[in-house]
N, CA and C atoms as an extended XYZ file, in Angstrom:
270
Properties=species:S:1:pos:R:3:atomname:S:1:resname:S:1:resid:I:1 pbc="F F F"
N        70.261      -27.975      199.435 N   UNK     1
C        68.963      -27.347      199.558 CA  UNK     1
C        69.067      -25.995      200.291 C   UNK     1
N        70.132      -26.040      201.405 N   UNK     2
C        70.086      -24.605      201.964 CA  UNK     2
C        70.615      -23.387      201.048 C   UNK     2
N        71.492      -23.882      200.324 N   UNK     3
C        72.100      -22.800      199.089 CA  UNK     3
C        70.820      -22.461      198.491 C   UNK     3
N        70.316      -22.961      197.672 N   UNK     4
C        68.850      -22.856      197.203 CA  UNK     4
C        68.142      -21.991      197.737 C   UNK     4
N        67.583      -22.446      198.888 N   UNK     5
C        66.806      -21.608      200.099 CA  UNK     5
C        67.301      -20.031      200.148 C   UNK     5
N        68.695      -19.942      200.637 N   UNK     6
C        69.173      -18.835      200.545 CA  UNK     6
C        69.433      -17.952      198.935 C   UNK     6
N        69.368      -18.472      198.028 N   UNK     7
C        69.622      -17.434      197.129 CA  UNK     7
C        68.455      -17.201      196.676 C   UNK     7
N        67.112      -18.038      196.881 N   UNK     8
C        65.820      -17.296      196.512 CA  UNK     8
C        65.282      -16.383      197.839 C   UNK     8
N        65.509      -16.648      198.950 N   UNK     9
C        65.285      -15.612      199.534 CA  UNK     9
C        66.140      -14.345      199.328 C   UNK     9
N        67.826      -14.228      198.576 N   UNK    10
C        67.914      -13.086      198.426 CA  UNK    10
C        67.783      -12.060      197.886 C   UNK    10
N        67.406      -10.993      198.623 N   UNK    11
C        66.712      -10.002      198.129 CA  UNK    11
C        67.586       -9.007      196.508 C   UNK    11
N        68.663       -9.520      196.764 N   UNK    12
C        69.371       -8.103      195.372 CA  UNK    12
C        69.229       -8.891      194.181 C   UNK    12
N        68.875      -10.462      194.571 N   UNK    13
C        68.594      -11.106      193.383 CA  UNK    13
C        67.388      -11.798      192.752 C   UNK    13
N        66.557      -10.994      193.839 N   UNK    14
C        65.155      -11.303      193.505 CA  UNK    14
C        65.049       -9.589      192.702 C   UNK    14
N        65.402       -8.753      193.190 N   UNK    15
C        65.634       -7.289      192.513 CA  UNK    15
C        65.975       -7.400      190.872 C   UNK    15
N        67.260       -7.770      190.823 N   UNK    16
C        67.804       -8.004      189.656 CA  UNK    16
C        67.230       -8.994      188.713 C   UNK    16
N        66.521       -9.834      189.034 N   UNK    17
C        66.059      -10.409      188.251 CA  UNK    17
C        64.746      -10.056      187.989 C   UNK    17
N        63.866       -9.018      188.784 N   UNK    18
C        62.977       -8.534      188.674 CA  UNK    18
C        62.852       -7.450      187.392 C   UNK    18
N        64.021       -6.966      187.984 N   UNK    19
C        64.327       -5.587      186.380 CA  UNK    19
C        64.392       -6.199      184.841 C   UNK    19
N        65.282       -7.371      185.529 N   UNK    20
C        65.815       -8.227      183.708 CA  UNK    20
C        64.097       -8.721      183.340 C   UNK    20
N        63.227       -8.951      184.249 N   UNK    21
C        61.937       -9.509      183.745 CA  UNK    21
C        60.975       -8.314      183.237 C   UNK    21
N        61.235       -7.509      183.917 N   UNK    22
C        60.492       -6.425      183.632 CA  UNK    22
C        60.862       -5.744      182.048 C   UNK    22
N        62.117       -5.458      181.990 N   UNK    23
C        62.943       -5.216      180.455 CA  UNK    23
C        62.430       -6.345      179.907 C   UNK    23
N        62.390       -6.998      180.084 N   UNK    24
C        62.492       -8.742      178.771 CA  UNK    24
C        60.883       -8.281      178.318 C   UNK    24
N        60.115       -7.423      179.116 N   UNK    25
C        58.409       -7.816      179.022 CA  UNK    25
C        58.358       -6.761      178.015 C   UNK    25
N        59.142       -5.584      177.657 N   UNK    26
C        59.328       -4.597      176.584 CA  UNK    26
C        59.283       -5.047      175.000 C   UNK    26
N        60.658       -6.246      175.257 N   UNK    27
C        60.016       -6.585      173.784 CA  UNK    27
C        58.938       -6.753      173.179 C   UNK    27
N        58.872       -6.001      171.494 N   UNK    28
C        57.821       -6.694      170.845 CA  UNK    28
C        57.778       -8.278      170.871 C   UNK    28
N        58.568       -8.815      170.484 N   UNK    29
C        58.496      -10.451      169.984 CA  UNK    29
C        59.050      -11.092      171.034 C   UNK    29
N        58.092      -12.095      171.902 N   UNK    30
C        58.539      -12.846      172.813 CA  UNK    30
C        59.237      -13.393      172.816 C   UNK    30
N        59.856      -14.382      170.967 N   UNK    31
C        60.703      -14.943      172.324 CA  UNK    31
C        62.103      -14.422      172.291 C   UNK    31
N        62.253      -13.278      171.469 N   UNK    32
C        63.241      -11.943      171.775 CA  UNK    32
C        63.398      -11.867      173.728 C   UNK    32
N        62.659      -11.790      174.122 N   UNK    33
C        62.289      -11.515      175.421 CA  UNK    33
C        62.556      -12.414      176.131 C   UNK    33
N        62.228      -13.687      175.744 N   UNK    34
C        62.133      -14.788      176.519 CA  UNK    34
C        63.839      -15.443      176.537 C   UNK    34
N        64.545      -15.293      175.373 N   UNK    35
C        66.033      -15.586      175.070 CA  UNK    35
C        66.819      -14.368      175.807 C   UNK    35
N        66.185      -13.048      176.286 N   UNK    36
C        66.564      -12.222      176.959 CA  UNK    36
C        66.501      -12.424      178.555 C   UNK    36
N        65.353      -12.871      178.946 N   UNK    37
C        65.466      -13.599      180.283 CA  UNK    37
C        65.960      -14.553      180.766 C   UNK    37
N        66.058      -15.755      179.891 N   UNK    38
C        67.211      -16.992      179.882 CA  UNK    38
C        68.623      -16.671      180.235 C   UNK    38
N        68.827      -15.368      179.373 N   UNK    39
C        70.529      -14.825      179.074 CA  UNK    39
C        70.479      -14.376      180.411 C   UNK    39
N        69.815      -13.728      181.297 N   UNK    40
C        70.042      -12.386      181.966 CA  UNK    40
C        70.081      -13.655      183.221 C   UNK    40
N        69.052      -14.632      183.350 N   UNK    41
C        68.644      -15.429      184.437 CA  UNK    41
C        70.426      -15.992      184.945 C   UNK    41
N        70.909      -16.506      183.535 N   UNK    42
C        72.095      -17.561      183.610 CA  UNK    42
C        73.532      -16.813      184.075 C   UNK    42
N        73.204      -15.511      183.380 N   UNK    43
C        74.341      -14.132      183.791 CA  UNK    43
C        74.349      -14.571      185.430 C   UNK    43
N        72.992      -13.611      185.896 N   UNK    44
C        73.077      -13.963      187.331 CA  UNK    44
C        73.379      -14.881      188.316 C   UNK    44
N        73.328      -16.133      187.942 N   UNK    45
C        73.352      -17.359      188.226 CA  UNK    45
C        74.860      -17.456      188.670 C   UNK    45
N        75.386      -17.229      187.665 N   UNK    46
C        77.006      -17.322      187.314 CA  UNK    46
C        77.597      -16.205      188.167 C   UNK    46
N        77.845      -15.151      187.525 N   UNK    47
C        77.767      -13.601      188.116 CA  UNK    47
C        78.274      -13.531      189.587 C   UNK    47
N        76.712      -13.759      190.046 N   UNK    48
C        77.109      -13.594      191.891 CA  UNK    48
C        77.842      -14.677      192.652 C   UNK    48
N        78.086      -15.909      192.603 N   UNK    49
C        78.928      -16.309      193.204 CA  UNK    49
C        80.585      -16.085      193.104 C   UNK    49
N        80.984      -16.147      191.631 N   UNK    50
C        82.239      -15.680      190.914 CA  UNK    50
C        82.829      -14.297      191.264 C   UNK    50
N        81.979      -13.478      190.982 N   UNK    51
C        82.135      -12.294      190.796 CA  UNK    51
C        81.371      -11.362      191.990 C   UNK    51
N        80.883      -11.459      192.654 N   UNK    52
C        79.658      -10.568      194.323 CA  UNK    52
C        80.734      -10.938      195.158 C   UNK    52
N        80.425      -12.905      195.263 N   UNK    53
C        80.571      -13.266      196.162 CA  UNK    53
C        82.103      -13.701      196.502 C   UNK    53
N        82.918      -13.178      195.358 N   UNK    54
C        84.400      -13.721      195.743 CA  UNK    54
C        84.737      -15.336      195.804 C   UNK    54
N        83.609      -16.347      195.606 N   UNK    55
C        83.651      -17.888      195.313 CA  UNK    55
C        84.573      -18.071      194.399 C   UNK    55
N        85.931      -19.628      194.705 N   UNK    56
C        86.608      -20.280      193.767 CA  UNK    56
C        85.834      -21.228      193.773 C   UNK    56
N        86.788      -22.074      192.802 N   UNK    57
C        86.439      -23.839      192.763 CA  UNK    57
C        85.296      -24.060      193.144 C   UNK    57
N        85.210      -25.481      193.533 N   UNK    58
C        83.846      -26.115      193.630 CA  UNK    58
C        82.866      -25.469      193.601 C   UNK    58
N        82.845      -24.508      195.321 N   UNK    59
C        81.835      -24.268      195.683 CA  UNK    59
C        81.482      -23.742      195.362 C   UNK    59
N        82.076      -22.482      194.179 N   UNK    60
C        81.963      -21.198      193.192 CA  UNK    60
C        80.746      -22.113      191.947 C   UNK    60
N        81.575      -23.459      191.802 N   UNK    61
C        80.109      -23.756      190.606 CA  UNK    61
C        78.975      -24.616      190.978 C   UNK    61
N        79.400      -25.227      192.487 N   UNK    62
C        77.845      -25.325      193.342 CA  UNK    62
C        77.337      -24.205      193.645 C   UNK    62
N        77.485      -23.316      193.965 N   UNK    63
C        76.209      -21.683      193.831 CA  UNK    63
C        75.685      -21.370      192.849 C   UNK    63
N        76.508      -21.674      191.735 N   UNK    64
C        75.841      -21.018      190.187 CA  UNK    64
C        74.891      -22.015      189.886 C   UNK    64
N        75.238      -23.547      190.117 N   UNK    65
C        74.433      -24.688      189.896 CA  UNK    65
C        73.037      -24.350      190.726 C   UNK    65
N        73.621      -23.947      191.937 N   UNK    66
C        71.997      -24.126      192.705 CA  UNK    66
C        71.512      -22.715      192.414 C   UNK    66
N        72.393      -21.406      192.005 N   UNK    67
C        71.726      -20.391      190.996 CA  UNK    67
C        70.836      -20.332      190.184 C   UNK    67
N        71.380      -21.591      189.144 N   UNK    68
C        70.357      -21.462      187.657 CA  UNK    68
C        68.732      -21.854      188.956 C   UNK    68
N        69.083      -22.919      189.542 N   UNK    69
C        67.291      -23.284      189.834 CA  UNK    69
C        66.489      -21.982      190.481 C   UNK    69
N        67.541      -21.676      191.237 N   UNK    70
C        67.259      -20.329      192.724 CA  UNK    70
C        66.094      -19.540      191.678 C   UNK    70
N        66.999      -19.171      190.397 N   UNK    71
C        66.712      -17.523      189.468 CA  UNK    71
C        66.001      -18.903      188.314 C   UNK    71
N        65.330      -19.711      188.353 N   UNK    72
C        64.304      -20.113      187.864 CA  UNK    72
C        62.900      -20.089      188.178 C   UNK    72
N        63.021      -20.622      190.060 N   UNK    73
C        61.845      -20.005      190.715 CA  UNK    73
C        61.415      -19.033      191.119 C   UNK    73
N        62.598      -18.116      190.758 N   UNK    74
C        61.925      -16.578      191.235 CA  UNK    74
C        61.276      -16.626      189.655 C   UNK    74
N        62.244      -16.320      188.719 N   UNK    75
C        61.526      -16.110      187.473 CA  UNK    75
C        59.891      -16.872      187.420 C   UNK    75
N        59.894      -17.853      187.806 N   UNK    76
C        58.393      -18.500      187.638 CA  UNK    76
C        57.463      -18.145      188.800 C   UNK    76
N        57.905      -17.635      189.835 N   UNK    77
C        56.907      -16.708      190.854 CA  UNK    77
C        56.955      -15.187      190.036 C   UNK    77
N        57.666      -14.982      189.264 N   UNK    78
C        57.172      -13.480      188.732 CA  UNK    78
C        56.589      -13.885      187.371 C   UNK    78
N        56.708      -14.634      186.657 N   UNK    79
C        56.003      -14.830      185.420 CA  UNK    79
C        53.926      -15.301      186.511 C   UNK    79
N        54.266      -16.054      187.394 N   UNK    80
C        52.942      -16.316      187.894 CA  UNK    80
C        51.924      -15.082      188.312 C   UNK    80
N        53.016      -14.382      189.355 N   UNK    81
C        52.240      -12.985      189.165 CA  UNK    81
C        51.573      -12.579      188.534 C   UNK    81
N        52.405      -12.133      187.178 N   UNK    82
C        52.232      -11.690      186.311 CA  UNK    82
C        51.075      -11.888      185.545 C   UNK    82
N        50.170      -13.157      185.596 N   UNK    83
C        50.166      -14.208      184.756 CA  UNK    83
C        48.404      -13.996      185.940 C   UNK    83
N        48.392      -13.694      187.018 N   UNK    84
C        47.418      -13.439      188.226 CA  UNK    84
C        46.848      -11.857      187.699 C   UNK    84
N        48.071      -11.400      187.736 N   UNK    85
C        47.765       -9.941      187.553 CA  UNK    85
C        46.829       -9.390      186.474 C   UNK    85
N        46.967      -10.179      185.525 N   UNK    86
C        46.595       -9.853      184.044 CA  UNK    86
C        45.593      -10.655      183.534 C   UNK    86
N        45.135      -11.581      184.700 N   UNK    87
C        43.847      -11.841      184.566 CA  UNK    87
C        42.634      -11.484      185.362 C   UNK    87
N        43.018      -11.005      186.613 N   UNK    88
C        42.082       -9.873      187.011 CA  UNK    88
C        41.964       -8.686      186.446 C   UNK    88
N        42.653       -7.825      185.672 N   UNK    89
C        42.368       -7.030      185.121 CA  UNK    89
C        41.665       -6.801      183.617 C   UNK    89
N        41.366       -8.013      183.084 N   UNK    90
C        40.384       -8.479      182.031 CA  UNK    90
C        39.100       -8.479      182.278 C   UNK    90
């Protein structure tokens, strides 16, 4: 749970996944977009422990594991936003 904790509070990957959401929202056809945010979510997931963070073994695919969820709930606090945003402005 603390891995968790810590990779949604971090900030370069609440960033990065902010941009990949923001690009994904460009497409015409959602779920162009939506298979674009999946890809980009799972990149990251993987990505920073392997590759940022210098992680082997285990603990390299317990970060990515507790990754995919981390860069799920950010993704679903920015789809919610989003989702807030765009109905006050109706």
């Amino acid at each position: 749970m603390a891995i968790v904790t810590a990779q949604v509070l971090d900030p370069v990957r609440i960033v990065v996944l902010g941009i990949i959401f923001g690009v994904t929202r460009l497409a015409s056809n959602w779920t162009v977009g939506l298979l674009g945010l999946v890809v980009g979510a799972v990149i990251v997931a993987f990505a920073f422990p392997f590759l940022v963070l210098g992680q082997t073994g285990m603990l390299a695919e317990m970060s990515a594991l507790a990754g995919l969820l981390a860069n799920a709930l950010v993704v679903a606090v920015l789809m919610g936003l989003t989702r807030l945003r765009r109905g006050r402005s109706c």
